[in-house]
VORO-223133 format. One record per atom (N, C-alpha, C): x negated, y, z. Coordinates in steps of 0.02 Angstrom, whole numbers, plus 50000, padded with zeros to 5 digits. Layout:
N
XYZ
...
***
This chain:
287
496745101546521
496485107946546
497055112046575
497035115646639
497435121446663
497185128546670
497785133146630
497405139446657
497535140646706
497215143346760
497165145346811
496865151946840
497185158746844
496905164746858
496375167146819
496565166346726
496115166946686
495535163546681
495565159746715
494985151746721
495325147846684
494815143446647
494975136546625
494705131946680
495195127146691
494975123246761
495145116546738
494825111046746
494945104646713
495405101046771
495675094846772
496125093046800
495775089846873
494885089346858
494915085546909
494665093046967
494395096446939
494285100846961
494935106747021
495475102846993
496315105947037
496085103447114
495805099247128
495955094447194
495165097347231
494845100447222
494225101847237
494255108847280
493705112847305
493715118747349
493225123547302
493575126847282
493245133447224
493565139047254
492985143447241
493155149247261
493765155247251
493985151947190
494505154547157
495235152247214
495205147947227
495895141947268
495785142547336
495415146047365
495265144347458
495955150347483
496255147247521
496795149547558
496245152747629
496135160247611
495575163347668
496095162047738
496675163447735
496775165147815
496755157847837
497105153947811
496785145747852
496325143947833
495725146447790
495115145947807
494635145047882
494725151847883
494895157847957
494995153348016
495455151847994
495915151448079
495595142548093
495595139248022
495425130748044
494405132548085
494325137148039
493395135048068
493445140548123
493755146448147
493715148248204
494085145448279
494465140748273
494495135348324
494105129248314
493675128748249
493145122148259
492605124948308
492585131848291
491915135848319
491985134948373
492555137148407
492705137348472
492745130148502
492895124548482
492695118848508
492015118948508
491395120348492
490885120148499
490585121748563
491115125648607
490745128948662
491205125248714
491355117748709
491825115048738
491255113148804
490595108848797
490105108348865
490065112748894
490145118048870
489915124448925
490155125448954
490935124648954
491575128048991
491925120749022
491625115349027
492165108349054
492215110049128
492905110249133
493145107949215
493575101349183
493775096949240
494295095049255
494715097649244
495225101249270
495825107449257
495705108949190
495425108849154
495255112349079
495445104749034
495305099249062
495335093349025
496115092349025
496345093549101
496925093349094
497655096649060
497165104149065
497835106349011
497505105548950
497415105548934
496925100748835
497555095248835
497595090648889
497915084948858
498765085348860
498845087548917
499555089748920
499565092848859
499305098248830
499685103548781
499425100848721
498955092348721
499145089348662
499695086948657
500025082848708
500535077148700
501085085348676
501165088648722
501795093148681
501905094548629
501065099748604
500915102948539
501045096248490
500575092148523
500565086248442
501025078748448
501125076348517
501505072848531
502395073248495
502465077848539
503065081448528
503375085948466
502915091748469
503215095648438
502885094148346
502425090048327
502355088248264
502575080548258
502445075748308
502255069548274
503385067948269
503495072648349
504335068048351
504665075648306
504155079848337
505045087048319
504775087248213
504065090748191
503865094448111
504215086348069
503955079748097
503945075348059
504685071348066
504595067548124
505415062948132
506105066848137
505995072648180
506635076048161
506675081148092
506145086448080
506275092048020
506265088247979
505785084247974
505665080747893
506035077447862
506305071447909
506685066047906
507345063547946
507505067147965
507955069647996
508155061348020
507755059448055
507915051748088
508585052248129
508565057048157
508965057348241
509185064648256
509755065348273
510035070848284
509675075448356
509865082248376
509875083548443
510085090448430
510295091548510
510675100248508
510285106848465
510495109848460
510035114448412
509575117648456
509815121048521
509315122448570
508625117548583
508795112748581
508215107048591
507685108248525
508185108448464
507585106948409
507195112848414
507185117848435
507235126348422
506705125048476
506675121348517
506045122448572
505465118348540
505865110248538
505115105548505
505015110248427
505195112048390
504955117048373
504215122248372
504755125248419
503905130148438
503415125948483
503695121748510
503025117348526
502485114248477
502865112348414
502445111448355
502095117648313
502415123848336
502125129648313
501455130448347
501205126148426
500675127348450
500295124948415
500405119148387
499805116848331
499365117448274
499665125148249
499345128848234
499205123948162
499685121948131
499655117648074
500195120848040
500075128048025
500605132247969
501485131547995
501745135547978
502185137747994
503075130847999
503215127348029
503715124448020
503915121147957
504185126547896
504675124347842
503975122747809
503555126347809
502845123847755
502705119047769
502555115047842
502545108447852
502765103847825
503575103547836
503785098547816
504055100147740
503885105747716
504015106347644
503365100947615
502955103147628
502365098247609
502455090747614
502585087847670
502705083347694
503235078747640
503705083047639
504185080447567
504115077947533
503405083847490
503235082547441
502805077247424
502315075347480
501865069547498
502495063247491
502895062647509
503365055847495
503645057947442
503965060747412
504095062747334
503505060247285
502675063147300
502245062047229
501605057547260
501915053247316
501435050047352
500735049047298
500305048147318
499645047347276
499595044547216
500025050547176
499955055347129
499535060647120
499475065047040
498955068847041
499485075147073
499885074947088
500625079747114
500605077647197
500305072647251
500345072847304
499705078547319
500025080747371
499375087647390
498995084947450
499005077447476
498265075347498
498405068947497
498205066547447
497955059947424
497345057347429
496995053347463
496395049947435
496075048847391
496545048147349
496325046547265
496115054047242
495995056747278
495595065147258
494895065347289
495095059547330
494285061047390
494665060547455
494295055547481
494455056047570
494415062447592
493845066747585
493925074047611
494315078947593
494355076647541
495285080847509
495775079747572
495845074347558
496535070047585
496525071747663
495835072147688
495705074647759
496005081647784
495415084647748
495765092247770
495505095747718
495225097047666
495295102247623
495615103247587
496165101247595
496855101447548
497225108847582
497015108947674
497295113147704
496845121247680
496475122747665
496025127747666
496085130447591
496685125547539
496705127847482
497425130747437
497545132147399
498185135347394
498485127347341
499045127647343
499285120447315
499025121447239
498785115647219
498425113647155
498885117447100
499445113447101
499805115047051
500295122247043
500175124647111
500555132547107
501195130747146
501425125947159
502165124347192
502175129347259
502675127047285
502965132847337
503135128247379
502845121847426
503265119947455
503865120847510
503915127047519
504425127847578
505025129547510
505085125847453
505605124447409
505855118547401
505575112947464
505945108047479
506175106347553
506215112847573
506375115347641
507045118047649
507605119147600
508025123447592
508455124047647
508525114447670
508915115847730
508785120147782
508225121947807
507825124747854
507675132847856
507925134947790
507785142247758
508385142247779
508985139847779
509735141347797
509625143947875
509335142947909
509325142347979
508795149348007
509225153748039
508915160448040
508155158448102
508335154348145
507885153648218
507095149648167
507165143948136
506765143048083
506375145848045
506805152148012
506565156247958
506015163048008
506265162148048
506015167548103
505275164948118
505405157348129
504605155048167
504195153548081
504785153648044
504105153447978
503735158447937
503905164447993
503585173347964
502985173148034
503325170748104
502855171748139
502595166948183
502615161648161
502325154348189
501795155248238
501195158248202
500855159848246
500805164248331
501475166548344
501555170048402
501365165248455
501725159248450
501735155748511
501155154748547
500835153548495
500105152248510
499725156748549
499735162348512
499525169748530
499695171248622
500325170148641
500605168648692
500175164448756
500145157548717
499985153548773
499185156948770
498895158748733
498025159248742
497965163848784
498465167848791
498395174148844
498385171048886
498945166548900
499275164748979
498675160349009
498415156848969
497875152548998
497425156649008
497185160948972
496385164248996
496505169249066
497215169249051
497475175549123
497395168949175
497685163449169
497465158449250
497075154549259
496735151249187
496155148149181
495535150549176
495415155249137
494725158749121
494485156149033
494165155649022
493725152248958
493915147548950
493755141249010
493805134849012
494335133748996
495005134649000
495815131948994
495855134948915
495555142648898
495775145348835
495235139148778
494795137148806
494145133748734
494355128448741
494815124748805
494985118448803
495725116148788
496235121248811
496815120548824
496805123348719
496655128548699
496855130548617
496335128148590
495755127648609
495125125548537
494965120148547
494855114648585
494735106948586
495355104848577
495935107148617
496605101148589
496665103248535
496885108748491
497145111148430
496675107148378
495805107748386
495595101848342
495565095348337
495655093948403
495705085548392
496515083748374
496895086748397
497535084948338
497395088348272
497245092048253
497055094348178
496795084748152
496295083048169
496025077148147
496485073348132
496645071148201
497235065048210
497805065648156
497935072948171
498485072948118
498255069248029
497645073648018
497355070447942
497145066647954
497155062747982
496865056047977
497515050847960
497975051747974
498725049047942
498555050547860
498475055747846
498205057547751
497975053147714
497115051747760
496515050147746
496595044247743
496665041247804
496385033747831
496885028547849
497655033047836
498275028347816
498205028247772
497855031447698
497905028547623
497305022247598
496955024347660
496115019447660
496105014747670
496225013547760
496115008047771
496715004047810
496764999047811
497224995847876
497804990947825
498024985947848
498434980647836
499274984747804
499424981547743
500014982947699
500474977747727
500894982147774
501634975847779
502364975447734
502204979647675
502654981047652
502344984447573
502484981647530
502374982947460
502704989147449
502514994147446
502715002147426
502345005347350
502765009947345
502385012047278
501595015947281
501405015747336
500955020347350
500255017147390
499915018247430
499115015247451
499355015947540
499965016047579
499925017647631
499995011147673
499455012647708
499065006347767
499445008147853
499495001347880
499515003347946
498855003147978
498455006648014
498085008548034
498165007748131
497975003348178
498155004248257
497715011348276
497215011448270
496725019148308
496885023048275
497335024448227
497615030148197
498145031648238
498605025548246
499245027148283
499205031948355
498605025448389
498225026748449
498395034748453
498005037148403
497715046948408
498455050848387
498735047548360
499435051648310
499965047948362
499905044948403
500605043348453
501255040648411
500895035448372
501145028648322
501155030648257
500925037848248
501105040148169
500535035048122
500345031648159
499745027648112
500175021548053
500655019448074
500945014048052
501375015948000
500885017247943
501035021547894
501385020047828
501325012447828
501455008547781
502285008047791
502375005147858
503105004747872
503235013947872
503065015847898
503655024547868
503785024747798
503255022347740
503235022147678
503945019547673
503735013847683
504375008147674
505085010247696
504945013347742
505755016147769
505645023947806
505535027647769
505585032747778
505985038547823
506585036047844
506995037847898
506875035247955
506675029647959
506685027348012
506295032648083
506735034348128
506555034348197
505855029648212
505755023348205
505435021348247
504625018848160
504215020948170
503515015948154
503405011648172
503225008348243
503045004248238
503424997448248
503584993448220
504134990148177
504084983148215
503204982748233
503354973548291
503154975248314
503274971948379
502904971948470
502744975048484
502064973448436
501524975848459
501164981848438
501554984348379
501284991048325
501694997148389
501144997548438
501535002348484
501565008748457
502275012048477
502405019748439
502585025848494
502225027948520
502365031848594
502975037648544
503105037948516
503495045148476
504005039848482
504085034548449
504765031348453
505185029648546
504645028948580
504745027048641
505095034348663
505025038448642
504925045048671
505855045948640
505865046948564
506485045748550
506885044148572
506735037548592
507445030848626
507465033248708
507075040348733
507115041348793
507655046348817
507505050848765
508085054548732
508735051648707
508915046048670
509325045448658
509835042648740
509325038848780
509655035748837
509885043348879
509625050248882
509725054248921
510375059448857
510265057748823
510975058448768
510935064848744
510145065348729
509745073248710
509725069548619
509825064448596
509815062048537
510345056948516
510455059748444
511045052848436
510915051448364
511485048048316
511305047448247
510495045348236
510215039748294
509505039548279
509575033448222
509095034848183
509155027648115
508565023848115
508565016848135
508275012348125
507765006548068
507395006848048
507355001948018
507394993748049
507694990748013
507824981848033
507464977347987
506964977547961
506724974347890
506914965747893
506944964347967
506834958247954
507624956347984
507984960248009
508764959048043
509214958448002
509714960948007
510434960647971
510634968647927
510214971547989
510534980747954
509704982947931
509584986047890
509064990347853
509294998247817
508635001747858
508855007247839
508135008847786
508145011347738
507755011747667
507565019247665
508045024147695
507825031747707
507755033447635
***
């Protein structure tokens, strides 16, 4: 049993959506851009599809799958500080909480992998592990931007993790000022949710389903139509396995558009210190 805000709350009951635990402002903000995808037929142009997808590959391409995850989290690969400071707020468009909370979380998910201590596990419920993990305050009371420390050192960081949300705020103007409706419901409320998905679906359906290439302590699958949507973050089993590694997808054919994207950077010498996994070569990196 846990007390909890003068509640007795049983253990299985931590991982669930009670009224006591709902985190209202990302309540808020996740179902008022679902809403707003709703009115996505009404408003389709062309031009509207197009900035949707561009300001996915940035927002979620870029600024979560290479800058919140391979660079903050895991610090695969080096780059100038100006650079990180932009992919950055490009990941701030995604509107997936503030920077250090990200990858504080994120930490913690490879720290208490599916455990009753990972904060979206499957083993709570696929819909946990999906997204109502996001809409709730952490089970156990933790703080994760307390495994963020490096990142609290860093004033440009600490700045976007009081007001993350600006950027956003920003571009919705700029689009409705040259697009109208159509660029603002398509360009912020259809892309922002379909990476919302994509993103949990790495949670969900890398702990679910898809082929184990690598015996880890934990349930994580490589998944290809995960990768597909997450721009290789699907190949989940190998990040398990080597956790630093720069690159997911590990053969041929486990294509990783984020790693490609990396090694594009490194050739234009915007990245260095990138770390590899070799599982089957001479050098292995274990992260």
């Amino acid at each position: 049993m846990v007390k909890k805000k003068h509640l007795t709350v049983t253990r299985d009951d931590l991982h669930r959506v009670r009224w006591d635990n709902i985190n209202w402002a990302s309540f808020s903000g996740i179902a008022a851009l679902h809403i707003g995808a709703l009115f996505a037929p009404f408003y389709f142009t062309w031009g509207a599809l197009g900035v949707a997808l561009v300001l996915w590959w940035l927002a979620g391409g870029i600024g979560v799958c290479l800058g919140f995850h391979r660079l903050l989290t895991h610090r695969s690969f080096q780059t100038f500080k100006p650079v990180e400071y932009v992919i950055t707020t490009l990941g701030a468009l995604s509107v997936q909480g503030s920077p250090i909370y990200w990858v504080g979380t994120h930490r913690m998910h490879h720290r208490d992998s599916d455990t009753d201590a990972d904060p979206h596990s499957p083993k709570h419920g696929f819909d946990w592990a999906h997204m109502m993990w996001c809409v709730t305050s952490d089970p156990l009371g933790r703080e994760p931007r307390d495994l963020a420390m490096d990142m609290q050192r860093d004033p440009v960081h600490r700045w976007l993790d009081s007001y993350y949300w600006v950027p956003t705020v920003v571009l919705s103007v700029i689009l409705y000022a040259i697009g109208g409706m159509p660029w603002f419901i398509w360009g912020v409320c259809v892309r922002t949710v379909f990476a919302y998905h994509a993103t949990w679906l790495v949670n969900s359906a890398g702990h679910t389903w898809g082929y184990r290439t690598f015996e880890t302590h934990e349930f994580s699958t490589n998944n290809w139509w995960v990768a597909v949507v997450s721009f290789g973050e699907g190949w989940h089993n190998n990040h398990h396995a080597f956790a630093r590694s720069a690159r997911h997808g590990l053969r041929w054919w486990e294509i990783d558009v984020t790693w490609y994207t990396i090694r594009l950077m490194e050739k234009l010498h915007l990245a260095w210190d990138v770390h590899v996994a070799d599982p089957w070569g001479k050098r292995q990196e274990t992260g």
